[in-house]
C-alpha positions in Angstrom: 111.1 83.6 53.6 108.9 80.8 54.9 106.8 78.0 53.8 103.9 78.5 55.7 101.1 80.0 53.2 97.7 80.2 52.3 95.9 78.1 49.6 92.5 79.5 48.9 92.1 80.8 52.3 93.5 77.7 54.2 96.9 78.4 55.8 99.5 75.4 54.8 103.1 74.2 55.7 104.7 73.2 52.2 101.6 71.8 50.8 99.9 70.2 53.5 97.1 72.0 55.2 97.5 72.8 59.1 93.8 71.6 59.6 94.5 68.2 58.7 97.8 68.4 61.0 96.0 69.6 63.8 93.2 67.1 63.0 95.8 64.0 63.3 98.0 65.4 66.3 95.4 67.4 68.6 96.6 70.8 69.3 98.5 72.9 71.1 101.2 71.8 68.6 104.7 73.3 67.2 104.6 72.5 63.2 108.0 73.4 61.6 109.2 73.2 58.1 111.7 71.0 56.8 112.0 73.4 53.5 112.5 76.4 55.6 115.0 75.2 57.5 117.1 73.9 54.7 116.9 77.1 52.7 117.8 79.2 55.8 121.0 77.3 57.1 122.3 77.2 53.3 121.2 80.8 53.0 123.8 81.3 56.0 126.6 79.0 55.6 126.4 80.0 51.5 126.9 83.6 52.7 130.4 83.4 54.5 131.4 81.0 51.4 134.6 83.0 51.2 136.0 82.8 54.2 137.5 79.3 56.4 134.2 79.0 59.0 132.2 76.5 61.2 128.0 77.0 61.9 127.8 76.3 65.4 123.8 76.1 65.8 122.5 77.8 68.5 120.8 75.0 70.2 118.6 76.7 73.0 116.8 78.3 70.2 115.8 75.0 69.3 116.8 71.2 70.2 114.9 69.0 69.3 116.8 65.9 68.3 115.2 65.7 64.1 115.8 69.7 64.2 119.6 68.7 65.4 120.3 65.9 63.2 118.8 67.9 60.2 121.4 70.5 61.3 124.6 68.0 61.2 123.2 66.8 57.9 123.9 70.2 56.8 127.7 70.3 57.6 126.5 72.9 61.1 128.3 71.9 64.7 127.0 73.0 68.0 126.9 76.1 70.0 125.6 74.6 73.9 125.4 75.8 77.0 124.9 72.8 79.3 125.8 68.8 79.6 122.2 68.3 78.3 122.8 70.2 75.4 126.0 68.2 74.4 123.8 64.9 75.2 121.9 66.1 73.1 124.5 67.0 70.0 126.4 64.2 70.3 122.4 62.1 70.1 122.0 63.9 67.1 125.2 63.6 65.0 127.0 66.7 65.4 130.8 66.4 65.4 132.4 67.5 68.5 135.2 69.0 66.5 132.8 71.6 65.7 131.1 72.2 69.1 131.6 75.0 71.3 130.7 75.4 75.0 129.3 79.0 75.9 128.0 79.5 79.0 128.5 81.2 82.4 127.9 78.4 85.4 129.8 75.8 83.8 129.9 72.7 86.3 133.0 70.2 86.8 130.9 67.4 85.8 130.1 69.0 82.3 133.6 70.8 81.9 134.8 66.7 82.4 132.0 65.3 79.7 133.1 68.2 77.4 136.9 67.4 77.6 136.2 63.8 77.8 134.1 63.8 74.4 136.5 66.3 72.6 134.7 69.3 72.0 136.1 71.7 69.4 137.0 74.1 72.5 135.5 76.2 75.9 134.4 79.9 75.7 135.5 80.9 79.2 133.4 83.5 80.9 135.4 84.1 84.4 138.6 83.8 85.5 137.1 81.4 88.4 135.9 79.0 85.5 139.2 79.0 83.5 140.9 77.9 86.7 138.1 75.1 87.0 138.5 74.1 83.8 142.7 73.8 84.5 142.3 71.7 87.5 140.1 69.2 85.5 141.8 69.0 82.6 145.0 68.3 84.9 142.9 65.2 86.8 142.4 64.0 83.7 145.7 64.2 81.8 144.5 66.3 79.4 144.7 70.3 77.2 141.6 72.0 77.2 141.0 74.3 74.2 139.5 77.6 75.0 138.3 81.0 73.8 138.0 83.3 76.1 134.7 86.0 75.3 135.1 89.5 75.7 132.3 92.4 76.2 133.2 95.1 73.7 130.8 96.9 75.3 128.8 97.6 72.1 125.1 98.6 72.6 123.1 95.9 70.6 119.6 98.0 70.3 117.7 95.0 71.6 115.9 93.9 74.6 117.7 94.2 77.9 116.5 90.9 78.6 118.8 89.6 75.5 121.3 92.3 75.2 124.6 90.1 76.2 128.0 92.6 75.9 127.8 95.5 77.4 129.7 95.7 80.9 126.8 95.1 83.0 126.5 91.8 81.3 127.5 89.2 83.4 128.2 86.8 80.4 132.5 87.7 79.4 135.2 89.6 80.5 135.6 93.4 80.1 137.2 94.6 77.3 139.8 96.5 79.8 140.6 93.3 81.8 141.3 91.5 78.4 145.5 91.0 77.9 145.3 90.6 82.2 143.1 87.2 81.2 144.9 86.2 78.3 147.8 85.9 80.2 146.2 84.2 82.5 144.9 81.5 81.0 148.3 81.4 78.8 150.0 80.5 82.1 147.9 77.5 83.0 149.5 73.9 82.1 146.6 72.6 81.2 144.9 75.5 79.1 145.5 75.4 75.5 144.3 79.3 74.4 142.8 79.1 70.9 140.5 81.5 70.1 138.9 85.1 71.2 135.1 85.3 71.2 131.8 87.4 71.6 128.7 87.8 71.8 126.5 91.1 71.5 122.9 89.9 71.7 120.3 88.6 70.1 117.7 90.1 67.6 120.0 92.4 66.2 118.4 94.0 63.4 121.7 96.0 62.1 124.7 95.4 61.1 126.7 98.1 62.4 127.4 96.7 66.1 128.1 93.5 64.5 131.1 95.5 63.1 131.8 97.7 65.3 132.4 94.8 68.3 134.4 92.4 65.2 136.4 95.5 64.8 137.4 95.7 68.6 138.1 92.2 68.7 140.4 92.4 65.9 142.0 95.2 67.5 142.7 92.6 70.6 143.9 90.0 68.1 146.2 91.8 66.7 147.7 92.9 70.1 147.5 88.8 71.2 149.4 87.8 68.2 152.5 90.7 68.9 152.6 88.7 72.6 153.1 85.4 70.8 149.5 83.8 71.6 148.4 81.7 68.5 144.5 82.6 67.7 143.0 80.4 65.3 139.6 81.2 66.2 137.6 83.9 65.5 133.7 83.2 67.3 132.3 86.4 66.4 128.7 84.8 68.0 125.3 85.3 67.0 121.8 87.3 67.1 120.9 87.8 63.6 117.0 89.2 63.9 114.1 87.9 62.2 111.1 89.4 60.9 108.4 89.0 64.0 106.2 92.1 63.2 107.5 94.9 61.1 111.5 94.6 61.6 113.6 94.5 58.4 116.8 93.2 59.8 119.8 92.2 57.5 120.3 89.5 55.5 123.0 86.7 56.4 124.5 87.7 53.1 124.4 91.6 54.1 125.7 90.9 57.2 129.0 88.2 55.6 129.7 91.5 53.0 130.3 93.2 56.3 132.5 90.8 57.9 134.0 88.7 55.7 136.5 91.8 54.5 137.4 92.3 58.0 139.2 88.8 58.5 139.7 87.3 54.8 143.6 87.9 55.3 143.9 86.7 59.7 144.4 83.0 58.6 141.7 82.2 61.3 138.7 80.4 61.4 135.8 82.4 61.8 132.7 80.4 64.2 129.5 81.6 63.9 126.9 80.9 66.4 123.1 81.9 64.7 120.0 79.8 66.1 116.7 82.3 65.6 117.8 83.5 62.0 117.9 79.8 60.8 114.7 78.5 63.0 112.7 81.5 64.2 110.3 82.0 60.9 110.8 78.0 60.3 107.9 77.6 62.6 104.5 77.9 64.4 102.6 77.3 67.3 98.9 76.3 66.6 96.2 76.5 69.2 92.8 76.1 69.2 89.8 78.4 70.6 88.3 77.5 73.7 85.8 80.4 74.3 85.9 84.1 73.9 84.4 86.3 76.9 83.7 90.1 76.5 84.6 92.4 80.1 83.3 95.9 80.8 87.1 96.9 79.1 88.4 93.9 77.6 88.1 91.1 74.7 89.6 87.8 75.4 90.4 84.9 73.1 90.6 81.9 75.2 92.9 79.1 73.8 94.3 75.9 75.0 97.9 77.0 74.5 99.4 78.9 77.2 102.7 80.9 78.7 103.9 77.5 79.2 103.8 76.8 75.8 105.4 79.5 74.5 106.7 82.0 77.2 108.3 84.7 74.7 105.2 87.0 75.1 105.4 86.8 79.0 108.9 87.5 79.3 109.6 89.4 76.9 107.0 91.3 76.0 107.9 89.9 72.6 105.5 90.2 69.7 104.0 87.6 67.5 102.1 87.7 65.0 98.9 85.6 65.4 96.9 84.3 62.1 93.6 82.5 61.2 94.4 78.8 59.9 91.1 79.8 57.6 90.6 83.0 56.3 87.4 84.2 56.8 86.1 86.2 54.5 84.7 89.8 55.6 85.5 88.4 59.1 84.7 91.6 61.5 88.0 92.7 63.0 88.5 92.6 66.8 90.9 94.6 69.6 90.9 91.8 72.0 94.0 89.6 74.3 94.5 85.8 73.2 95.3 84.4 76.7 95.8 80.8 77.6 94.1 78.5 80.6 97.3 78.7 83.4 96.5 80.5 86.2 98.5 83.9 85.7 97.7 87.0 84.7 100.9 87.0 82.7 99.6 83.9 80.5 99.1 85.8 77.0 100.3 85.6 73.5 98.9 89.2 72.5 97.8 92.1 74.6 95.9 94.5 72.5 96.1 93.0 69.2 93.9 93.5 66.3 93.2 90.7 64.3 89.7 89.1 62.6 87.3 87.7 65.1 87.8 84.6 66.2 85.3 82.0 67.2 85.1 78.6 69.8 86.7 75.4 67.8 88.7 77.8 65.0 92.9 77.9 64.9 95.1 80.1 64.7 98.2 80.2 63.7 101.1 81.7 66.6 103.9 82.5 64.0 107.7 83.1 64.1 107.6 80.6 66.7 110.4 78.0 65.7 113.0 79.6 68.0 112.8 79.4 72.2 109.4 78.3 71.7 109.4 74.9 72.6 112.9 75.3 74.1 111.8 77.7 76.8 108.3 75.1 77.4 107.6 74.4 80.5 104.8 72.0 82.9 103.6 74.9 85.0 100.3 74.2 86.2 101.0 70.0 85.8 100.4 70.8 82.0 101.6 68.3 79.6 104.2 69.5 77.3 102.7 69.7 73.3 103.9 67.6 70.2 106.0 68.8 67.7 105.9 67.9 64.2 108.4 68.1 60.7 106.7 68.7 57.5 108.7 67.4 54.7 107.7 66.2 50.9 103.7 66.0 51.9 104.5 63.7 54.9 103.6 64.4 58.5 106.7 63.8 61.1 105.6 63.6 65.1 109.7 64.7 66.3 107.7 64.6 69.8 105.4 63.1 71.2 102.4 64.7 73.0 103.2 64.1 76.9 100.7 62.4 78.4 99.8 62.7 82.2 101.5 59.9 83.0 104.9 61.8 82.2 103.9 64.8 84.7 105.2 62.5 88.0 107.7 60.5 86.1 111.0 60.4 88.5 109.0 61.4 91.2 108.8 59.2 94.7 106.6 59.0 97.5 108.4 58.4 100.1 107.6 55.1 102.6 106.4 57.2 105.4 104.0 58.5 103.4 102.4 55.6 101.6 100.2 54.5 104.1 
């Protein structure tokens, strides 16, 4: 569910109209909905109500500090995967004691910020990082707590591009090289082992590999505890699906019924790390019509947001669905590409796609854009990154500014030979 809806043709967020939003801020803009996020972390952290957990946020979904600090309001930690994220946590409110650091190219500088701020604990990715991770800990004094994720090798039916365990992956260790690790990281002075996690993929839209990898992790658990290592931690990851176009993917409750049985009795703490279920449908990219252009082949929508913007489509491939911000009645329907002003034939949001005419000067309404929209934004083509804006209780919340051009050369130097 979502809280973006029409009144009498005009398409709001909560009740105020996206018109008068994109009126005050300009446009390209990310609106997202204070409501909707709410409803979907409780929706998540209700579901696993009866079992010991901690809601480690996926933040490259979406980080924006209000997004953040909304999240720590709710009781949710921190799943990151850099120093900037953990900046960015710690800005916001989130307890380290419930951060955990995921990630394969962890550096010595961030292995030394985590450790030095106290983070709940490491999920180790190669044996080469464990041993880093040691030998900093050591200059400093210090245990580091770690989890070390395994690949269970379980196909995910998603994208390749997001598909994370299977052995080609190079996020993990291999299921087969599992005790070797553990034993590994058990012999190191400075390594405090903790936990055992993974990570299938993202945009799962069943339950079953969910299970099926918990199930081979327990299986390892069980074999972990008999060699006397204490696991306390259970990450079991995330990847929930959303609906983008016609998916029906599983509810966080159907999906805590299917788990929850499996380790009520391990007297471990189960971590859960879901970032699209809770922001994906929370939000929307709005852009505005620039021109439309009829080829010998093709229709094109010209608007002024672009891959930049919101890169999903590019990459990916990745559907979503794109709606009028006024419904037009008896509007003619159109085949045509919405495509944005960078200067790449890869700049779309739709290939293909039916949807009512569209005009110069009208929005529309990118949806299911709350997660790795803004996240994945980037200044290609000296384009200054959009605003993005909270609705909550009838009041409208700039969480970003616009970037001006100014903020395009920021940091950067010309150097003395070439000043005159």
């Amino acid at each position: 569910m979502h809280d973006f809806l029409y009144r009498q043709g005009e398409m709001h967020c909560e009740n105020v109209a996206i018109e008068r939003i994109a009126k005050e801020v300009g446009t390209p803009c990310y609106i997202y909905s204070h409501h909707t996020l709410v409803q979907h972390y409780r929706a998540f952290d209700g579901a696993f109500h009866s079992v010991p957990h901690i809601v480690a946020f996926a933040m490259k979904a979406n980080s924006n500090l209000a997004i953040l600090r909304l999240m720590a309001r709710e009781g949710s930690g921190a799943d990151i995967v850099s120093g900037g994220e953990l900046y960015r946590a710690l800005k916001a409110g989130i307890s380290p004691a419930k951060t955990v650091f995921a990630g394969v190219g962890k550096t010595r500088e961030e292995i030394r910020y985590a450790l030095q701020t106290d983070i709940l604990m490491f999920n180790v990715e190669s044996s080469a990082e464990l041993r880093a991770i040691d030998e900093v800990a050591a200059e400093m004094g210090r245990r580091a707590r770690v989890a070390l994720r395994i690949n269970p090798d379980i196909d995910p039916k998603t994208h390749p591009y997001i598909s994370t365990g299977l052995k080609k992956s190079k996020f993990g260790f291999s299921a087969d090289r599992a005790l070797e690790e553990f034993k590994l990281a058990s012999s190191l002075p400075h390594i405090e082992v903790v936990g055992v996690h993974k990570h299938i993929g993202s945009q799962l839209t069943e339950v079953a590999p969910f299970v099926e990898a918990l199930k081979k992790i327990l299986l390892l658990v069980e074999v972990l505890k008999s060699h006397g290592t204490d696991i306390r931690y259970i990450n079991i990851g995330g990847g929930l699906g959303i609906t983008y176009s016609d998916e029906r993917p599983p509810r966080p409750q159907d999906l805590a019924e299917a788990i929850s049985p499996l380790v009520h009795d391990l007297k471990c703490v189960l971590i859960m790390e879901p970032g699209r279920v809770i922001v994906g449908n929370a939000g929307i990219l709005v852009t505005r019509v620039l021109y439309t252009k009829q080829s010998e082949t093709k229709r094109f929508v010209i608007v002024d947001a672009a891959m930049n913007d919101l890169i999903r489509p590019s990459l990916y491939g990745a559907y979503h669905e794109i709606r009028p911000v006024r419904e037009v009645p008896g509007a003619k329907t159109i085949t045509a590409d919405v495509v944005g002003p960078v200067c790449e034939s890869g700049d779309f949001l739709a290939k293909d796609r039916e949807m009512p005419e569209a005009r110069p000067g009208d929005l529309l309404a990118v949806m299911s854009a709350g997660a790795y929209g803004f996240t994945m934004a980037s200044n290609y083509n000296s384009r200054p990154r959009v605003a993005e804006i909270l609705i909550k209780d009838g009041q409208i919340h700039v969480i970003r500014a616009r970037e001006e051009y100014a903020d395009l050369v920021r940091g950067e130097v010309i150097p003395e030979f070439l000043s005159t």
